[in-house]
C-alpha distance (Angstrom), angle and dihedral (degrees) to the residues before:
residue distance angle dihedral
X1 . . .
X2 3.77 . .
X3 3.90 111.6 .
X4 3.39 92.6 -137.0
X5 4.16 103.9 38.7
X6 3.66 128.4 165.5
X7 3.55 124.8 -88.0
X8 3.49 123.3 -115.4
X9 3.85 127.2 -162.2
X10 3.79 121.4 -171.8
X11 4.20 90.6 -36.3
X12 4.27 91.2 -38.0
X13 3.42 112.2 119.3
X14 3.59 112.1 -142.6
X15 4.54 97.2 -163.8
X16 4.10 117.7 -138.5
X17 3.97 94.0 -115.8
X18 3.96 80.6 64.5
X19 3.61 97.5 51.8
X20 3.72 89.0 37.6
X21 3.90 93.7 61.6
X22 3.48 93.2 43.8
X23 4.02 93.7 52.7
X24 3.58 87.8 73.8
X25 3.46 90.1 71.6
X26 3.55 101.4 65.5
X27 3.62 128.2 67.5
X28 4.46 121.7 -125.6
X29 3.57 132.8 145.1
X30 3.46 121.9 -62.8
X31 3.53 92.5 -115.2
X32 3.54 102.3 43.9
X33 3.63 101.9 52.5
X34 3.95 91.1 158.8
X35 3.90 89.7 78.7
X36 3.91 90.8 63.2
X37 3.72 84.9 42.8
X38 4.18 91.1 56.3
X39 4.20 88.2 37.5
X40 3.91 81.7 63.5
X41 3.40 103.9 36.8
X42 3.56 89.3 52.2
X43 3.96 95.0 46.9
X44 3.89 85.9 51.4
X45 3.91 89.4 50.2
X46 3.92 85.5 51.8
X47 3.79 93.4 46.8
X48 3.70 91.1 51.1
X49 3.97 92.3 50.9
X50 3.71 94.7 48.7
X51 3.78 91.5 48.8
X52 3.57 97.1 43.6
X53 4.42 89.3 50.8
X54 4.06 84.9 53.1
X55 3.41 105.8 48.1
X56 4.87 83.6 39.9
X57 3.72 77.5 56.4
X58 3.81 101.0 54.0
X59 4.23 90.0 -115.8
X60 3.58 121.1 175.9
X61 3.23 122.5 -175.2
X62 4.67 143.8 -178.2
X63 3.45 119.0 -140.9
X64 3.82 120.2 -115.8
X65 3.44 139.7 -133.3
X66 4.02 110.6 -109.2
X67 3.58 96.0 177.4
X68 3.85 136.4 -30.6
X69 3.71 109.1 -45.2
X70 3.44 85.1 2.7
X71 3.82 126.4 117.1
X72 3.90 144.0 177.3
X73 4.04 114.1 -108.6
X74 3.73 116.5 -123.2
X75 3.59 102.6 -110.5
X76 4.34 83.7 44.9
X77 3.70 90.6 59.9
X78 3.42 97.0 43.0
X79 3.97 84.3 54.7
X80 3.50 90.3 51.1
X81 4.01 94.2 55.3
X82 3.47 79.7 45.1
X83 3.73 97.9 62.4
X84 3.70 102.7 42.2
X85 3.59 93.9 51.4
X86 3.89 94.6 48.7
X87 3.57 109.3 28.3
X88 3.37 109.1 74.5
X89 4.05 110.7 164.8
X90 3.69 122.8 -170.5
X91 3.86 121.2 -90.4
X92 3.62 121.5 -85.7
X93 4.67 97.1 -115.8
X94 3.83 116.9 -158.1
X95 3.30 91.8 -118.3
X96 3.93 97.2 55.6
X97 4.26 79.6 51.7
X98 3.94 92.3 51.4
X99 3.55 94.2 47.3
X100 3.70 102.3 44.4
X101 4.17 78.0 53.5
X102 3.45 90.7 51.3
X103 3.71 95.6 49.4
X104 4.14 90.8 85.4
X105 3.96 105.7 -27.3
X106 3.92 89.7 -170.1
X107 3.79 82.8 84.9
X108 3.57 89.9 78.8
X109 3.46 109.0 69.3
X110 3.23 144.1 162.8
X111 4.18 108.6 -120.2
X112 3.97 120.2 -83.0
X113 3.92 118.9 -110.7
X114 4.02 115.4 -142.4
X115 4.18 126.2 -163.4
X116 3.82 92.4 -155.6
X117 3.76 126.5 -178.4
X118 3.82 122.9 -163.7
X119 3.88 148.3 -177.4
X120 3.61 116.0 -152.5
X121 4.01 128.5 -159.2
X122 3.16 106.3 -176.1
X123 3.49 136.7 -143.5
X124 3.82 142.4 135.7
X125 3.81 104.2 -103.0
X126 4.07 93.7 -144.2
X127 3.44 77.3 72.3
X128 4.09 116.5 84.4
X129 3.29 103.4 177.1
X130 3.85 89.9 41.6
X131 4.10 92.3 48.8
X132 3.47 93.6 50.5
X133 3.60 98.5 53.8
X134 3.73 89.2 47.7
X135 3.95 95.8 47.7
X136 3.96 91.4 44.8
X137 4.18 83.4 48.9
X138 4.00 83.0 52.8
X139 3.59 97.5 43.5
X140 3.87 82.5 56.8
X141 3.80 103.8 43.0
X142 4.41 83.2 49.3
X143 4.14 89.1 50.5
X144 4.07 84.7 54.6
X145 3.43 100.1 49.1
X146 3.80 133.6 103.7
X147 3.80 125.6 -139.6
X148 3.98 91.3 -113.2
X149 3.63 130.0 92.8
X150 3.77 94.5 -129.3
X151 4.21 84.9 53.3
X152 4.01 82.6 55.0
X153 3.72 91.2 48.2
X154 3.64 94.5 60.3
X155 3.81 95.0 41.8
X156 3.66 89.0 49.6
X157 4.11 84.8 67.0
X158 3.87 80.2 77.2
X159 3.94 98.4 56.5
X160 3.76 122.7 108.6
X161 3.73 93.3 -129.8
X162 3.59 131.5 87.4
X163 3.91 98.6 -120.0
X164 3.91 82.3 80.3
X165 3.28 83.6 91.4
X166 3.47 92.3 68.1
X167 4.02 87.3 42.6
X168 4.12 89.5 -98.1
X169 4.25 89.3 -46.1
X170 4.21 104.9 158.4
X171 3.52 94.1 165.9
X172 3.42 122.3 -142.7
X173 3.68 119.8 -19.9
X174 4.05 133.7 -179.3
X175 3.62 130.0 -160.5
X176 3.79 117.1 -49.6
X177 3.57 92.6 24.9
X178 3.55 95.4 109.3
X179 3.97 130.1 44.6
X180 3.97 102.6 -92.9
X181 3.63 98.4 -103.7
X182 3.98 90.5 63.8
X183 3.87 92.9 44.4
X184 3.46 100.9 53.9
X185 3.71 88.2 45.7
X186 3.38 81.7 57.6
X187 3.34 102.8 49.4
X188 3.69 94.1 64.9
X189 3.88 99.3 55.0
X190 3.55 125.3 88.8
X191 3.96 129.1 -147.5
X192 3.75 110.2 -53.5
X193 3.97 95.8 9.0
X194 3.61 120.7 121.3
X195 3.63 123.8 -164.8
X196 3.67 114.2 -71.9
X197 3.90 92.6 -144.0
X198 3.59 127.6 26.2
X199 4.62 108.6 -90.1
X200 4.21 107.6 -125.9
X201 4.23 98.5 -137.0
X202 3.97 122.7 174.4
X203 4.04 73.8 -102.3
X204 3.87 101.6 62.3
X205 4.03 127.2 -101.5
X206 3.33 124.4 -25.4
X207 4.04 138.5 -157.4
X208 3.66 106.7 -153.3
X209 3.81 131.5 -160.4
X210 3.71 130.4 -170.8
X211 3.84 103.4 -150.0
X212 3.90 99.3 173.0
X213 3.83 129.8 -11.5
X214 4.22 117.3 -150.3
X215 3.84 99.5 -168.7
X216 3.65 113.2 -154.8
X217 3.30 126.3 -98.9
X218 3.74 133.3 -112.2
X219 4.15 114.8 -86.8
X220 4.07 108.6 -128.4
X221 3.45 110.7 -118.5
X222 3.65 108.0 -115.3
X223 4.37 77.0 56.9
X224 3.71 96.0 57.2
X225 3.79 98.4 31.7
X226 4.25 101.8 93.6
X227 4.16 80.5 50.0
X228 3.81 94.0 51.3
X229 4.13 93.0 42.9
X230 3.81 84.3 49.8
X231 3.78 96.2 57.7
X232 3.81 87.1 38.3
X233 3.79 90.2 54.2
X234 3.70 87.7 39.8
X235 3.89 94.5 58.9
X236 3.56 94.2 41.2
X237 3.87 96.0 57.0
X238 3.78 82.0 51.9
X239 3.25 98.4 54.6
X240 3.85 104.2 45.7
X241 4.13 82.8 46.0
X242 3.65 85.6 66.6
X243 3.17 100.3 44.0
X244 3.39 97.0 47.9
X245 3.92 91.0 55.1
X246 4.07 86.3 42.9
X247 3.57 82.9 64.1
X248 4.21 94.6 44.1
X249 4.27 87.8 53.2
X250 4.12 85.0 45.2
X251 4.17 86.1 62.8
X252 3.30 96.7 35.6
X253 3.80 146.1 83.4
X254 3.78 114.5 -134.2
X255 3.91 124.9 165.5
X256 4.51 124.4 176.4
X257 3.88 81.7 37.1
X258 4.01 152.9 77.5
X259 3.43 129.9 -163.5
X260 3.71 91.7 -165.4
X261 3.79 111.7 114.5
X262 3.68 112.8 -83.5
């Protein structure tokens, strides 16, 4: 028995070499590279059951434009038809909306505001020799400093960028401000806490001080509501997509694959 055979849905042979180049678009483990191998199988198996209920059902279908120079495939258009005639989820009620607001409203919020501080030693990470230097020269700046912000001021004078003038002031910030590696550091400090180790950016190191946090504030309902009936339509089309091709695997005859979730 080959370990990695062909699949074969109702009498269609779908070959290895297929599945193979489809594998590498799904993520696993680097040491279990079978799981990527069974996430494509089984999205090949699914293909071939979706294309084989259009073309049973006499389905024609254009290709569309995706984006410029971009187009639909054939057999992805044909899908498509597919779907919107067959897939038909349940509606999306008022209530359901309500309550999934309801359910913990603090959710929907408004985004946070930081006043952040920072010293920056620079240095291009690529760089070992280079990042070292700069993290030990943060490791030493962070052993001098005090717990107050005028303490972080005056270090600041020793950061390599140019809000030392304002002894390390940023001003206030919101998410996506910042390249990710200094948000989330940011994230977990509270007001008056600076980073308890110096934060590796594309940038260099950086010292980081929460002066003063203004969470956001909670969305009204009737605000939030067209983004909550979204999800909820969202997640209903999902699920009546999968049951729909539950119900295509039920009637059919599929070997090499599962549709069972992976």
């Amino acid at each position: 028995m080959s370990l990695f055979p062909d699949v074969v849905v109702n009498g269609e042979t779908i070959p290895s070499a297929a599945i193979a180049a489809e594998a590498q678009n799904h993520s696993a483990p680097k040491d279990k590279p079978g799981i990527a191998w069974r996430k494509a199988a089984q999205a090949m198996a699914i293909r071939a059951l979706l294309l084989q209920e259009a073309r049973t059902r006499g389905l024609t279908a254009d290709p569309l434009a995706l984006a410029p120079g971009r187009w639909e495939t054939e057999d992805e258009a044909l899908i498509r038809v597919l779907l919107e005639e067959a897939v038909l989820p349940d509606p999306v009620t008022d209530d359901a909306i309500r309550a999934e607001w309801a359910r913990d409203p603090g959710r929907y919020r408004s985004a946070p505001l930081w006043d952040v501080s920072h010293i920056l030693c620079a240095c291009d990470p690529r760089d070992q020799t280079e990042t070292a230097a700069a993290e030990a020269r943060a490791q030493s700046i962070l052993a001098r400093l005090g717990e107050g912000p005028k303490d972080f001021a005056y270090a600041a004078h020793e950061s390599d960028c140019g809000s030392k003038a304002q002894g390390g002031h940023l001003g206030q910030i919101g998410p996506g401000d910042t390249v990710p590696e200094f948000e989330a550091a940011l994230r977990g400090l509270s007001e008056g806490q600076t980073t308890p180790a110096p934060v590796l950016s594309r940038h260099g190191w950086h010292l980081i001080r929460l002066n003063a946090l203004a969470p956001g504030q909670v969305i009204p309902f009737e605000t939030v509501r067209p983004r909550i009936a979204e999800a909820l339509e969202k997640a209903a089309w999902a699920r009546a997509s999968r049951d729909f091709v539950n119900r295509l695997g039920q009637k059919a005859t599929i070997t090499g694959a599962s549709l069972a979730p992976i």
